[in-house]
N, C-alpha and C positions, 0 to 999 in steps of 0.2 A: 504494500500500500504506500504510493506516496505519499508523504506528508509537506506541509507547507509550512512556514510560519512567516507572517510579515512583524518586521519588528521597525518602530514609528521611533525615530530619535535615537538611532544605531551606533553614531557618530562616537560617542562617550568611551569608558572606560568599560561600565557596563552592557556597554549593547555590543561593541569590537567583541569581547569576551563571548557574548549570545552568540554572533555570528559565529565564531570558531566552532563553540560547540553543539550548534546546530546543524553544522556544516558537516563535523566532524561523526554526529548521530545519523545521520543521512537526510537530514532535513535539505528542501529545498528552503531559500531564505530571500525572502525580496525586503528590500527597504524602502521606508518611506522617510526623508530628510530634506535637507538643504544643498548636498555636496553632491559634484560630480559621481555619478556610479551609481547612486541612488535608485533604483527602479522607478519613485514617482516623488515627485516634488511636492512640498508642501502648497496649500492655495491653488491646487488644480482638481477640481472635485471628482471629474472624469476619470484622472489618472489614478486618484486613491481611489474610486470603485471598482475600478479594473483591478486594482494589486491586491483588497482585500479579498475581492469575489473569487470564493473556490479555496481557501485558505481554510485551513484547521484551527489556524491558533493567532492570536494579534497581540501582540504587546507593546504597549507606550511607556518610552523611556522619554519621552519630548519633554523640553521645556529648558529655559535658562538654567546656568550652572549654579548652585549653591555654596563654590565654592568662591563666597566673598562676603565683603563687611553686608552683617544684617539690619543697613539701616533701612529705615521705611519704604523707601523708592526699591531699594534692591529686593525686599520681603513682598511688594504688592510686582515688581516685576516677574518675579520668580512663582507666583502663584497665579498669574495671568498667565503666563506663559505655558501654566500646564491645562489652567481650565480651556485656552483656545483650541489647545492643540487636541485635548480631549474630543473638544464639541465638534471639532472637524471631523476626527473619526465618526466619531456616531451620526455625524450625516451622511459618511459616505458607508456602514456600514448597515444605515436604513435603505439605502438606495441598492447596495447588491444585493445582487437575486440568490446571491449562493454565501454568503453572511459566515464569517468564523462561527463554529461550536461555541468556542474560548477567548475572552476577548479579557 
């Protein structure tokens, strides 16, 4: 059985790590980010229904890095940055026909 996993915000120390050993378990792994290689870019709703549709499993690592001073701008940028990134999945996970089990 193939398996899929798309992993949103792969970029990090954690999602590098995911990739390996998803790779390494025989997962197929599509990403969805910012960076070159990326399967689907963030803010293209199309392209994230396409990479989630038909996926087993999805996981969100997305959102600005935590690692800095927690003054107030950096604490509301750092929790914006996840609830966006969330709400984007879940519209384009309402919109595929074939929607992760696991998300």
């Amino acid at each position: 059985m193939d398996k899929t996993v798309v992993l949103a915000g792969a970029s990090g120390f954690i999602g590098r790590y995911f990739i390996r050993r998803f790779a390494a378990d025989g997962w197929t792994v599509r990403t969805i980010g910012r960076h070159r290689g990326d399967t689907a870019p963030w803010g293209e709703e199309a392209a994230l229904v396409q990479v989630i549709t038909g996926s087993n499993l999805l996981v969100n690592l997305a959102g600005r890095t935590v690692n800095c001073r927690y003054s107030a701008r950096n604490r509301r940028q750092i929790i914006d940055s996840r609830v966006r990134t969330t709400a984007e999945l879940g519209r384009a996970v309402s919109k595929s026909s074939a929607p992760p089990a696991v998300w």
